[in-house]
VOMILUM-495163 format. One record per residue (C-alpha): x, y, z. Coordinates in nm, 4 decimals, always signed. Example, Ala and Ser with C-alpha at 12.3 -4.5 7.8 and 13.67 -1.06 7.14 Angstrom:
REM residues 2
{{+1.2300,-0.4500,+0.7800}}
{{+1.3670,-0.1060,+0.7140}}
REM end
This chain:
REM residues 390
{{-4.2296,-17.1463,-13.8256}}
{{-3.9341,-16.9845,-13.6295}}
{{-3.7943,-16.8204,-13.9229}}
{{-4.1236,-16.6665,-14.0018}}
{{-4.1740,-16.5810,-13.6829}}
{{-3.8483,-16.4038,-13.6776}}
{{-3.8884,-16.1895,-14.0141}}
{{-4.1876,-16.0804,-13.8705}}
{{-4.0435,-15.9529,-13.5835}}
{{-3.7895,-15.7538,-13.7705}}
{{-4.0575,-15.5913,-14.0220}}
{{-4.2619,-15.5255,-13.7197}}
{{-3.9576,-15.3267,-13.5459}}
{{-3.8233,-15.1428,-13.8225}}
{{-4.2031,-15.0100,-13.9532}}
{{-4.2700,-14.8846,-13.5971}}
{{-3.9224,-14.6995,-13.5809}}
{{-3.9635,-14.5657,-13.8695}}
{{-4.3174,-14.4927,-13.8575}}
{{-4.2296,-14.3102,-13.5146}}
{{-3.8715,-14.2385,-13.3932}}
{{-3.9657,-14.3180,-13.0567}}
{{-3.6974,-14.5942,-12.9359}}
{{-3.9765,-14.6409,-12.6503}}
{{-4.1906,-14.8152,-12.8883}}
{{-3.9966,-15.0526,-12.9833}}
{{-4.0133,-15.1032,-12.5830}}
{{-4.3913,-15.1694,-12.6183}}
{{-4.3630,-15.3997,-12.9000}}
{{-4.2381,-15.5998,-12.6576}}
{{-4.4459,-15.5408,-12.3796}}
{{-4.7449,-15.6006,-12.6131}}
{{-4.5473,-15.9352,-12.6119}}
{{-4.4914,-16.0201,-12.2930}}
{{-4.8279,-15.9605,-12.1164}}
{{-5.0210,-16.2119,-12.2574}}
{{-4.7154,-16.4257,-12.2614}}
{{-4.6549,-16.4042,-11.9166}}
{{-5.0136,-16.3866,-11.7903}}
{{-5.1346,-16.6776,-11.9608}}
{{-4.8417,-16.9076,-11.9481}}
{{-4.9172,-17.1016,-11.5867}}
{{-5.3332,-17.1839,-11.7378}}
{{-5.1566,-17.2773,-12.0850}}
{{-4.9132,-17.5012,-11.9083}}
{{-5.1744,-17.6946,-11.7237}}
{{-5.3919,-17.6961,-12.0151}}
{{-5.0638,-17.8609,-12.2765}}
{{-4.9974,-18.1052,-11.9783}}
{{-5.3533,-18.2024,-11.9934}}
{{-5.3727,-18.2339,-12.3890}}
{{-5.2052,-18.3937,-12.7082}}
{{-4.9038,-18.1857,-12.7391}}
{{-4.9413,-18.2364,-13.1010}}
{{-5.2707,-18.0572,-13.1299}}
{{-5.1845,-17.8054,-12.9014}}
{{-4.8766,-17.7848,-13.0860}}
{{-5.0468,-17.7084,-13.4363}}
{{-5.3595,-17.4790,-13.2741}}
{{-5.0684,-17.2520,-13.1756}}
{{-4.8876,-17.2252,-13.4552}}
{{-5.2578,-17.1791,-13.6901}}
{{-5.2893,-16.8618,-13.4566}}
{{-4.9388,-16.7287,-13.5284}}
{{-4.9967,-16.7969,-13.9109}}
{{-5.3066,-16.5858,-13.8954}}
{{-5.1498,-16.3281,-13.6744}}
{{-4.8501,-16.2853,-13.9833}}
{{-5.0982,-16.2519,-14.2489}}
{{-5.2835,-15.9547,-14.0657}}
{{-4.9643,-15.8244,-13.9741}}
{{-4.7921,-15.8347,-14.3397}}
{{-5.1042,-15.6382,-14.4212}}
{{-5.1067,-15.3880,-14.1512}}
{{-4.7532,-15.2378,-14.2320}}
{{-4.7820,-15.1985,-14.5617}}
{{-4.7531,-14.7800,-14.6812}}
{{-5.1429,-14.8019,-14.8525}}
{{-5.2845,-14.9428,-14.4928}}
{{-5.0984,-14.6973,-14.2659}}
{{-5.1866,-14.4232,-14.5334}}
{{-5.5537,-14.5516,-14.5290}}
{{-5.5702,-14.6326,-14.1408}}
{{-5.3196,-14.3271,-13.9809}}
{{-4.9678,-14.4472,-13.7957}}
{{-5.1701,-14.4088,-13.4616}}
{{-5.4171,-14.6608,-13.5651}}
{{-5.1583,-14.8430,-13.7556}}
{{-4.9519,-14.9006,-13.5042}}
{{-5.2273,-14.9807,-13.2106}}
{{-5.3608,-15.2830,-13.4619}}
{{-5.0022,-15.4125,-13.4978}}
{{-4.9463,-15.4199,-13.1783}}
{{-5.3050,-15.6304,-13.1188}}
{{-5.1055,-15.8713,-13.3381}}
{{-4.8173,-15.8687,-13.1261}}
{{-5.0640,-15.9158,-12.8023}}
{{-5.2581,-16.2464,-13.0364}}
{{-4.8872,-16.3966,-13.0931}}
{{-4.8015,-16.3362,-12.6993}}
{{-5.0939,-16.5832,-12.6064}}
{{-5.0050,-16.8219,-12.9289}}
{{-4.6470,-16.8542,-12.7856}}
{{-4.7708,-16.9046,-12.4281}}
{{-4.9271,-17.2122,-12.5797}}
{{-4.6876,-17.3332,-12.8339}}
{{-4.3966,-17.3026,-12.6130}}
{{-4.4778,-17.5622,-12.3613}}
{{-4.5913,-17.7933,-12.6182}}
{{-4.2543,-17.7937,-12.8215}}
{{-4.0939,-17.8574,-12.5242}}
{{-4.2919,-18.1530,-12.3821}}
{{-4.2638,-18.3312,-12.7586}}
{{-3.8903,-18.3149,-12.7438}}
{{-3.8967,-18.5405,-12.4588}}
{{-4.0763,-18.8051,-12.6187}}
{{-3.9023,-18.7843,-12.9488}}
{{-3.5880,-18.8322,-12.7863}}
{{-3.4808,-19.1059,-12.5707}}
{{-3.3143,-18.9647,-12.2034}}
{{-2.9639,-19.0368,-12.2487}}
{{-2.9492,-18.8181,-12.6006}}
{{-3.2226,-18.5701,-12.4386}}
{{-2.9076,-18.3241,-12.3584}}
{{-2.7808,-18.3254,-12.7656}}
{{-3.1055,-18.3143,-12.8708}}
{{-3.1893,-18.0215,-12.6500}}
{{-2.8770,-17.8615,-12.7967}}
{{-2.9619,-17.9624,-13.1346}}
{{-3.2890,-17.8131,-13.1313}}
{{-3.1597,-17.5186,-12.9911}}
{{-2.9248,-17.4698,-13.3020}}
{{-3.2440,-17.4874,-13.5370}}
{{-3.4155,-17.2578,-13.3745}}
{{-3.1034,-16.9878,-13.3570}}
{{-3.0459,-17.1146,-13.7761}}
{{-3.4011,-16.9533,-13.7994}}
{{-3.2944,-16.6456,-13.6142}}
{{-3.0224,-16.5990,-13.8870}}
{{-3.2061,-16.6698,-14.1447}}
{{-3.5183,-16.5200,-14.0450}}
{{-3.3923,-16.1358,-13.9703}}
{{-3.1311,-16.1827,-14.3004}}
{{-3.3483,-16.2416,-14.5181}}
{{-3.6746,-15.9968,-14.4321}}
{{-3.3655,-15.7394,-14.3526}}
{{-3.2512,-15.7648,-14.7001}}
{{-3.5627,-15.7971,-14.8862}}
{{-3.7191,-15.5066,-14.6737}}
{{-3.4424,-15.2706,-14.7682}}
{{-3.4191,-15.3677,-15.1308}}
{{-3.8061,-15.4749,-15.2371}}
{{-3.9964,-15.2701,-14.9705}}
{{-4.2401,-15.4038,-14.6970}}
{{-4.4823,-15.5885,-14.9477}}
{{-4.2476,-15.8594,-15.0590}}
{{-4.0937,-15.9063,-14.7251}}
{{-4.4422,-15.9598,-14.5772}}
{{-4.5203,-16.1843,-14.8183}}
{{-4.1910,-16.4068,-14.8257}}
{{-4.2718,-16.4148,-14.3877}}
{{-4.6504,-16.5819,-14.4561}}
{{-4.5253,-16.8224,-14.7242}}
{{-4.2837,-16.9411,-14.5222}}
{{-4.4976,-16.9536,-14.1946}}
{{-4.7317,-17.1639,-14.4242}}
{{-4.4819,-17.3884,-14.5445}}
{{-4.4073,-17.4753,-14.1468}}
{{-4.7499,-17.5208,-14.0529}}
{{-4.7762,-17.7915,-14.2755}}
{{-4.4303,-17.9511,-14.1497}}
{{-4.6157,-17.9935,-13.8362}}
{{-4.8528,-18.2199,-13.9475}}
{{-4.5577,-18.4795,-13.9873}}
{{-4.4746,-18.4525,-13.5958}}
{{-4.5404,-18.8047,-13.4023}}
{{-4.8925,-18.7133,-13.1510}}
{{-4.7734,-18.7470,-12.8303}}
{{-5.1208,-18.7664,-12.5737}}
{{-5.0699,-18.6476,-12.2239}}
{{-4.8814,-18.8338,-11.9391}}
{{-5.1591,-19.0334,-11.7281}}
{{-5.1429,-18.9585,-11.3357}}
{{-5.4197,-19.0429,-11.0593}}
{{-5.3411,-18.8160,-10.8264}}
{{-5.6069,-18.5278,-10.7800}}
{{-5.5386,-18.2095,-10.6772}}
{{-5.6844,-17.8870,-10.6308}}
{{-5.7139,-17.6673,-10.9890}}
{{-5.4765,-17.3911,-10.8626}}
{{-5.2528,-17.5914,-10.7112}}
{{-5.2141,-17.8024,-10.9975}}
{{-5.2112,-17.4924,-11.2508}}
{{-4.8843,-17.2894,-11.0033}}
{{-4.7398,-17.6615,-10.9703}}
{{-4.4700,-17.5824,-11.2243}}
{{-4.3312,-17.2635,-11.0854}}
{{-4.3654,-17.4383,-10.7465}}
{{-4.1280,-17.6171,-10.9051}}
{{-3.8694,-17.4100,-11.0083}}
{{-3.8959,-17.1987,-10.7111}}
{{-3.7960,-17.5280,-10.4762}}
{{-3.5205,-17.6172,-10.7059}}
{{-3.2062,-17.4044,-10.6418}}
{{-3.0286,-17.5168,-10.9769}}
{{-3.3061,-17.4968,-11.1592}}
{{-3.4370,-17.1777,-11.0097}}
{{-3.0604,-17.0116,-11.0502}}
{{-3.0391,-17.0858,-11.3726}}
{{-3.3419,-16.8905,-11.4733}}
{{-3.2652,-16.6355,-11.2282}}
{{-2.9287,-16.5879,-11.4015}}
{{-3.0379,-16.6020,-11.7708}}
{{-3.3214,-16.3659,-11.7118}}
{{-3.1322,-16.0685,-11.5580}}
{{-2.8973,-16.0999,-11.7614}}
{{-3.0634,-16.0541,-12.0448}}
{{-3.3029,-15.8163,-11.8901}}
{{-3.0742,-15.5835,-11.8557}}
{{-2.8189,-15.7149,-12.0816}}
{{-3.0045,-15.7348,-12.4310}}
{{-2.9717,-15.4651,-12.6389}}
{{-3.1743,-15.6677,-12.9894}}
{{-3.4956,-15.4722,-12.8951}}
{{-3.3354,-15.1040,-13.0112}}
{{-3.1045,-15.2382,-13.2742}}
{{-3.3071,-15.0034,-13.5168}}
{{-3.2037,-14.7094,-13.3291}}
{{-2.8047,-14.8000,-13.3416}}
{{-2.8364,-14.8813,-13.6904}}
{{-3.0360,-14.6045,-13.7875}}
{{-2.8740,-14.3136,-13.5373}}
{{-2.5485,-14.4835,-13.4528}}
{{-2.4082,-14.6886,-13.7417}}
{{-2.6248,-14.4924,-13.9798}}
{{-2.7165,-14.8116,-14.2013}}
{{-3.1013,-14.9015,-14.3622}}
{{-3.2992,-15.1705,-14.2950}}
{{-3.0189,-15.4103,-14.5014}}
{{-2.8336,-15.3555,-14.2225}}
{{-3.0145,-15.3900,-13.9563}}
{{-3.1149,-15.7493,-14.0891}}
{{-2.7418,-15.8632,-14.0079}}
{{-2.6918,-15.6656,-13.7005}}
{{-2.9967,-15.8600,-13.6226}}
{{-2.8814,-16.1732,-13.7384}}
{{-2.5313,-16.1271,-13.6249}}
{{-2.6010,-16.2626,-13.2702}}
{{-2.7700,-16.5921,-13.4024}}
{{-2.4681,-16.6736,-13.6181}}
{{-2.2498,-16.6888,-13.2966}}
{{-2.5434,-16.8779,-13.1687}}
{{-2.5306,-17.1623,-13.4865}}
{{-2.1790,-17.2180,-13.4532}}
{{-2.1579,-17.2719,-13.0907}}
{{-2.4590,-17.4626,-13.0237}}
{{-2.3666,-17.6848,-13.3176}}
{{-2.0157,-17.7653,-13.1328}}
{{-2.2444,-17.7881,-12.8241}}
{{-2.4476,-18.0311,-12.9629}}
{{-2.1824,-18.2874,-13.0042}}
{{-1.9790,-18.1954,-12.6925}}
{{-2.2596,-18.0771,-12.4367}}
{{-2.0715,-17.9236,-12.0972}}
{{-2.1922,-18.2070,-11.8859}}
{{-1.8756,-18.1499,-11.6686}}
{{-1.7721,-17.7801,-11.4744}}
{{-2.1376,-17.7199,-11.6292}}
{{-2.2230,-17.4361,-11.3253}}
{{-1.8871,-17.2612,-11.3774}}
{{-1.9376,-17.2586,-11.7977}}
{{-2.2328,-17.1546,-11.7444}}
{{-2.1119,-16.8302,-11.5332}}
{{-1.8387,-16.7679,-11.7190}}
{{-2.0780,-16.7653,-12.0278}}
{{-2.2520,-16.4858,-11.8689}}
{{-1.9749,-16.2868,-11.7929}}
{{-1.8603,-16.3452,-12.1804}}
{{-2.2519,-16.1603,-12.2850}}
{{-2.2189,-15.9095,-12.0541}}
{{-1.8468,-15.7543,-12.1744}}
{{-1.9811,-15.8376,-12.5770}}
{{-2.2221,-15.6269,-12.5040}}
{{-2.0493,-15.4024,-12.3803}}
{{-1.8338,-15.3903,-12.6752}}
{{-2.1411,-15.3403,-12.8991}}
{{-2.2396,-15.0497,-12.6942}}
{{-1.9016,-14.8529,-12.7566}}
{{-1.8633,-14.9821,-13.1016}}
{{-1.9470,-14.6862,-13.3759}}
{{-1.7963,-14.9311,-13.6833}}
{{-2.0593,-15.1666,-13.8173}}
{{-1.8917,-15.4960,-13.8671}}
{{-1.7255,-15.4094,-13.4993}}
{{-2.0442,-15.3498,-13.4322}}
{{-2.1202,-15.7281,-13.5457}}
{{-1.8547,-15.8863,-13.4068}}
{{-1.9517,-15.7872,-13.0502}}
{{-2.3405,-15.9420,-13.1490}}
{{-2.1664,-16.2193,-13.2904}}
{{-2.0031,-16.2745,-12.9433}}
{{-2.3324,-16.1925,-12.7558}}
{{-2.4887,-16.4813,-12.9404}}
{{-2.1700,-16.7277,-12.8978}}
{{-2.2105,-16.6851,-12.4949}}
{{-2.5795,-16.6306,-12.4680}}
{{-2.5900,-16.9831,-12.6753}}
{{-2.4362,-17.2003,-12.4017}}
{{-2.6641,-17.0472,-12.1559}}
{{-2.9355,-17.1606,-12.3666}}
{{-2.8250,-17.5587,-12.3886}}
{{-2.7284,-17.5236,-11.9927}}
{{-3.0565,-17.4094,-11.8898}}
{{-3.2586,-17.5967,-12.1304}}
{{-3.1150,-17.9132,-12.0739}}
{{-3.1165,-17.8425,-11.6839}}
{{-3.4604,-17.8226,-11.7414}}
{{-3.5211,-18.1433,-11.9451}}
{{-3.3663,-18.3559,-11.6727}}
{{-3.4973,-18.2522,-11.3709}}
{{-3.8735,-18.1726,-11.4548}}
{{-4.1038,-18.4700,-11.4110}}
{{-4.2517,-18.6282,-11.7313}}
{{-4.6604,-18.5889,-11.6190}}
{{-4.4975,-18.1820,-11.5223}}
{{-4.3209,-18.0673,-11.8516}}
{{-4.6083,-17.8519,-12.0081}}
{{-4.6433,-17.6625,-11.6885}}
{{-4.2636,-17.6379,-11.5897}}
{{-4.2190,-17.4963,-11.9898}}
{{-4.4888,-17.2729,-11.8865}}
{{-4.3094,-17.1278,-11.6239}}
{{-3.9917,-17.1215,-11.7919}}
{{-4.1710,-16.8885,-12.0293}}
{{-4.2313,-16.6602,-11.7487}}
{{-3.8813,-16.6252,-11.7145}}
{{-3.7783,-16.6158,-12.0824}}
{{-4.0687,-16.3150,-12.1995}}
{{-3.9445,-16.1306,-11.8597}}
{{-3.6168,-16.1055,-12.0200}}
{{-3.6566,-16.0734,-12.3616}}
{{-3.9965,-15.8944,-12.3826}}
{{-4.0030,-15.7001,-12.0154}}
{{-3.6518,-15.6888,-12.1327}}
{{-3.7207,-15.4875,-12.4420}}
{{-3.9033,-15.2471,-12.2218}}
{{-3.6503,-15.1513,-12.0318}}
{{-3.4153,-15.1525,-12.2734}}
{{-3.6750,-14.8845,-12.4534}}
{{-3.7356,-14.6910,-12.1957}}
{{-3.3608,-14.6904,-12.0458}}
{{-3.2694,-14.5447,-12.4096}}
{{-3.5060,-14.2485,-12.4264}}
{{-3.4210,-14.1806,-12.0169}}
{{-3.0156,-14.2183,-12.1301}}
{{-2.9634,-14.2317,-12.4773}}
{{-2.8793,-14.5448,-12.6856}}
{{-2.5598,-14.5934,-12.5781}}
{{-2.5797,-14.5218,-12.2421}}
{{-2.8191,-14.7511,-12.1746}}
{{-2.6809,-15.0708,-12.3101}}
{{-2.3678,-14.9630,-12.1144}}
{{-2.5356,-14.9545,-11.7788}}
{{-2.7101,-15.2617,-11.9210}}
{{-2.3950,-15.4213,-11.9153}}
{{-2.2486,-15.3730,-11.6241}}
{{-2.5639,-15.4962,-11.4433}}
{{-2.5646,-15.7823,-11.6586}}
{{-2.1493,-15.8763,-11.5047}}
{{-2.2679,-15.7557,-11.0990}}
{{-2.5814,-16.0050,-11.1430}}
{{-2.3525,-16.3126,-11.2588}}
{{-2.1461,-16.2091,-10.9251}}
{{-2.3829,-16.2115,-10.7201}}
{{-2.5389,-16.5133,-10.8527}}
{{-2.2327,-16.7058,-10.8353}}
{{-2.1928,-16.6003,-10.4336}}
{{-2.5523,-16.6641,-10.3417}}
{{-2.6090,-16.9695,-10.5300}}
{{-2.3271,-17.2868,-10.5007}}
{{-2.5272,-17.5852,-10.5964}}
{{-2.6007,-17.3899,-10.9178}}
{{-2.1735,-17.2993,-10.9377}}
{{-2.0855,-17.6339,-10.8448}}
{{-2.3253,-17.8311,-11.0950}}
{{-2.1989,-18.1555,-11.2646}}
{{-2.4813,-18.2640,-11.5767}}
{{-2.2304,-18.5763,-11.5048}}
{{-2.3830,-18.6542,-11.1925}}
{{-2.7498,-18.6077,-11.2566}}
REM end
């Protein structure tokens, strides 16, 4: 599912570059994202907390499935020629809003089931573990629709994405059910529905943590206009824009597959700063780069960092959020997550037709290293954080 789900997001940004030249919107490709995501996530929380995560699980992933085969037949060259690129491009972006509201559903639910699956003393590998399949898929995923675009055209790469969203839909089905954690309190529905970002919100390690990972990438993350750099900057086709986009998931694998037998359980708050310090100057790197495999090099880095960020916060988040509380708590940590990579590709749209490409991921940058400062200042329980101790 994740490396369908990643294809698709590469055909969908290279067709609406190239169908407009407007780095702005690749911006709203995101936002499309990122509303529904965000807006429904605290209701979808309460409502996976409240179900079998399996069958929320599988409902979710029936709706991105769908969403793919519309897609793969909105970009192709007969349907925008039929429909217009105005047209075109509003329906794909309905698809993007349809898989918002699928992830603010299937999100939460992966993330409660890992909890049962694993036992609590391996919870931290196996967060880290199933970190490193989902950044595999983020390799694979852009690669392979990258290099099929470029060399077959859109048809074959659409096809390829709904095959293999198929073939995961199915591998669902083999996922243990896992009903919802029984609780006799009663509370009032909004206060159960906000009690996960209530949560987060009271917990200064847990709220830090977020805090850090979304700036940072707000302003950080430069993968929502790789299509300008490689088309205006590096001057390479959509070939090469499937490794640029793949580049930072390769760092990703190879780090969170070291991470997933040694997980930082010790210095864990300084790591964890440091990491973002290491994404912010990669990025910067990238953003000065004007040689390709530079170029992916720095992305490589940017995924190497971003990737212990990813097992510290996730497994922060597996230990401290109450069993009958993950679906919500997930929930909210979606919030955070489409703030920084959809609200994230926004800005990062937006920033490049105010600044220019470059210029943008620069300034980007340098946010990225003054927001790690000041974290690391305002917030010591989240600097001084031992997994050791919890």
């Amino acid at each position: 599912m994740a490396t369908g789900w990643h294809m698709q997001g590469l055909i969908v940004g290279w067709t609406v570059y190239s169908l407009t030249k407007d780095p702005l919107m690749l911006g709203m490709v995101g936002l499309a994202e990122a509303i529904p995501a965000i807006g429904a996530a605290l209701p979808m929380g309460y409502v996976v907390d409240r179900l079998n995560k399996k069958v929320s699980l599988v409902v979710a992933a029936i709706v991105i499935a769908l969403s793919a085969v519309a897609t793969g037949l909105l970009v192709q060259e007969w349907s925008v020629d039929r429909l217009g690129v105005s047209t075109s491009i509003t329906m794909i972006l309905a698809m993007v809003v349809l898989n918002g509201f699928a992830r603010s559903m299937y999100s939460p639910s992966m993330f409660s089931l890992l909890s049962v699956i694993a036992p609590r003393d391996l919870l931290a590998r196996a967060t880290a573990m199933g970190s490193t399949v989902w950044q595999a898929a983020m390799v694979l995923g852009p690669m392979v629709a990258g290099l099929l675009y470029g060399s077959l055209g859109v048809g074959s790469a659409s096809l390829l994405t709904v095959a293999v969203m198929m073939v995961g839909l199915v591998g669902l089905v083999g996922i243990p059910s896992a009903p919802p954690v029984p609780t006799s309190e009663k509370k009032h529905l909004r206060t159960e529905v906000t009690a996960g970002l209530r949560f987060i919100l009271g917990n200064q390690v847990v709220f830090g943590a977020l805090l850090l990972d979304m700036l940072a990438v707000l302003f950080g993350g430069a993968v929502a206009i790789l299509p300008v750099f490689a088309s205006d900057v590096l001057l390479v086709d959509a070939s090469g824009l499937g490794i640029l986009r793949a580049a930072p998931s390769v760092g990703s694998v190879l780090v969170m597959a070291y991470l997933s037998a040694r997980t930082p359980t010790r210095n864990t708050g300084r790591i964890l700063l440091l990491a973002i310090t290491g994404f912010g100057l990669a990025t910067l790197g990238f953003a000065l780069s004007t040689v390709f495999w530079l170029s992916a090099a720095c992305l490589v880095l940017v995924g190497g960092f971003d990737a212990v960020s990813v097992v510290v916060r996730s497994t922060i988040l597996q230990l401290y959020t109450p069993d009958d509380m993950r679906g919500r708590v997930a929930a909210a940590n979606t919030m955070f997550i489409s703030s920084s990579n959809e609200i994230g590709a926004l800005e990062s749209g937006v920033a490049a037709r105010v600044m220019g490409a470059v210029p943008s991921v620069i300034f980007g940058a340098t946010i990225t290293l003054l927001v790690v400062a000041g974290v690391a200042l305002k917030a010591p329980k989240l600097r001084n954080l031992e997994l050791t101790t919890q």
